[in-house]
N, C-alpha and C positions, 0 to 999 in steps of 0.2 A: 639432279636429286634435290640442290636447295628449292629448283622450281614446284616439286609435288610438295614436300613441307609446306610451302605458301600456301598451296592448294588446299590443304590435308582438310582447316576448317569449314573451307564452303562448301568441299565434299563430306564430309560430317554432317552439316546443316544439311543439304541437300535429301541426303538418306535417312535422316529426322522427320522431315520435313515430309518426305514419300509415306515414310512409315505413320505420322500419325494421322495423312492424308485418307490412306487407305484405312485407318478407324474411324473416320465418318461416315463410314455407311456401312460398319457391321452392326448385325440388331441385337440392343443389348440387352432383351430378353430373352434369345435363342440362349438356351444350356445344354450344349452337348451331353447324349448321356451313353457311353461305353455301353452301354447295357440292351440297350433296343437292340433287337435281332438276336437275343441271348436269353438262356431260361434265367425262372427268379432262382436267384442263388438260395441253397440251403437254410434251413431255420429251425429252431425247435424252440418254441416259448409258451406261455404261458398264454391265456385267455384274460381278458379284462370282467368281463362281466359273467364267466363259466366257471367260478371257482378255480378246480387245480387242474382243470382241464389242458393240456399241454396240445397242440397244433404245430404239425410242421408243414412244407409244401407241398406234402401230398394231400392236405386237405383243402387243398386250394385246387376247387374242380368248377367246369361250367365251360360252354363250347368259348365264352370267353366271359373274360370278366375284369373287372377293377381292381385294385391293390392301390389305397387312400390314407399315404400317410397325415396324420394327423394328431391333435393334442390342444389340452386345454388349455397352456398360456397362447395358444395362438388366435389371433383375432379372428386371422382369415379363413381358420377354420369355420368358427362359429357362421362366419356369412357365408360358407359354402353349404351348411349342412343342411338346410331348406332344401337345398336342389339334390345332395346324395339323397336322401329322402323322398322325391318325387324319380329321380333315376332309379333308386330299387324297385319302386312299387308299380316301375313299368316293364318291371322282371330282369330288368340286368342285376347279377349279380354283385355285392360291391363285400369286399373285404379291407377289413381296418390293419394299418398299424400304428398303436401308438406309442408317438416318438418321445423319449426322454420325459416321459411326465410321472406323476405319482398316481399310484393306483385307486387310490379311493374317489380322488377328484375325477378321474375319468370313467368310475363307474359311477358317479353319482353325475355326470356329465353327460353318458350316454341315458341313463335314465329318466333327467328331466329332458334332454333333447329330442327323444328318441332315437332309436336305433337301426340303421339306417344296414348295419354289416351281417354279411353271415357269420361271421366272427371279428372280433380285434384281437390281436398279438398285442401284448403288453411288453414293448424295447426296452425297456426302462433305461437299457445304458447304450442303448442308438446302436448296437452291432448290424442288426437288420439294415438297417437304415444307410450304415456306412458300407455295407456291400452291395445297398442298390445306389449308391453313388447321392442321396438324398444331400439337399443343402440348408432343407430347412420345410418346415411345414407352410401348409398344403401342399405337396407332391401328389398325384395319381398316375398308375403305370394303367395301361392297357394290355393284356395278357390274352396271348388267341389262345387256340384250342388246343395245341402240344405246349404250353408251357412260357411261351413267346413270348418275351417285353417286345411286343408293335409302337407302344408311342409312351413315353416318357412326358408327363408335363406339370410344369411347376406354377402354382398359382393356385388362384381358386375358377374350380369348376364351375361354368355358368350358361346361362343358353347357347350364346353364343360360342365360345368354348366347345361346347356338347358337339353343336351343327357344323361347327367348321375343324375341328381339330378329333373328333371321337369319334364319330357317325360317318363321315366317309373310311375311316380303317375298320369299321365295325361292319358296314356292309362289303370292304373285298376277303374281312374275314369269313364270313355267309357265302360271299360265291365259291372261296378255295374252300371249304367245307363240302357244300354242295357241288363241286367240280369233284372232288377226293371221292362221295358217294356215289357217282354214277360211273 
C-alpha cells in the first residue's frame, strides 16, 4: 500500500498528461449543437421591421432555408451581410433573428444595409436564441424541408463557408426531396 501512495503522483501526472494530450488535436472551432437533427424549437415574436407583426415557426416555410442569427453590435455580422444578400437574391430563402439588440438600431440597420430576410424575429432578451443553443452572433442553422436543423454554424458566412459547409447538405436536401416525390 505505501508502494501505490509513492506511485499516486506520477499516476496523476500521467493521466494529466494523456488528458491534455488528447486536446491537441480537437478542433477548437467545432461547436457541437444538441439541435441538428431536431426541429427549430417554438417561438412567437415580434418582427423588426413589420410593425406589430408577430411570427412564430410556422411562418418559417421554404423546401429549405436559413435561420441567421444576427445583431447590430456585432461586427461580424456587418462583414457577413454582403453575402446574405447575394445568398437571398439567388432564391435561397434566409430568415433573421435578432439577437439581444435594440429595436430601432436594427430597423434602421436593416434599412441602410438592406435586407437580406424574409422576416427578422426581434429576441430582444435572447430566449429564441438560448433554445437553439446560440453563443453569440453570427450563428446560421440550415433547415430542410420538414422543419430540420441539418447544419448549425457559427461564424460568418462566406464563400467558402457556402461551398464547403451549405451546398453539399443543400444538395442531399434536393435529392431526399426528389427521392420523397417519386
Amino acid at each position: 500500500m505505501k508502494r501505490f501512495v509513492l506511485f499516486l503522483p506520477l499516476i496523476l501526472f500521467i493521466g494529466l498528461g494523456a488528458f491534455l494530450y488528447k486536446g491537441l488535436f480537437l478542433n477548437p472551432k467545432a461547436m457541437p449543437s444538441a439541435l441538428e437533427g431536431q426541429p427549430v424549437p417554438q417561438f412567437k415574436l415580434l418582427t423588426v421591421t413589420q410593425g406589430d407583426r408577430v411570427v412564430t415557426k410556422a411562418d418559417l416555410v421554404g423546401d429549405y432555408y436559413l435561420l441567421n442569427v444576427w445583431a447590430t453590435w456585432c461586427a461580424a455580422c456587418k462583414a457577413e451581410h454582403p453575402y446574405l444578400l447575394d445568398i437571398a437574391r439567388s432564391g435561397v430563402p434566409i430568415y433573421g433573428i435578432n439577437y439581444k439588440d435594440d429595436l430601432d438600431a436594427a430597423s434602421q440597420w436593416l434599412s441602410h444595409y438592406k435586407d437580406p430576410y424574409q422576416f427578422s424575429a426581434f429576441d430582444v432578451n435572447g430566449q429564441l436564441g438560448l433554445n437553439l443553443g446560440v453563443y453569440g452572433a453570427p450563428e446560421t442553422f440550415l433547415v430542410d424541408h420538414q422543419g430540420i436543423i441539418r447544419l448549425r454554424y457559427a461564424g460568418v458566412v462566406d464563400t467558402r463557408s457556402w461551398k464547403v459547409k451549405f451546398m453539399p447538405l443543400i444538395e442531399d436536401i434536393k435529392r431526399e426531396m426528389a427521392e420523397s416525390k417519386a
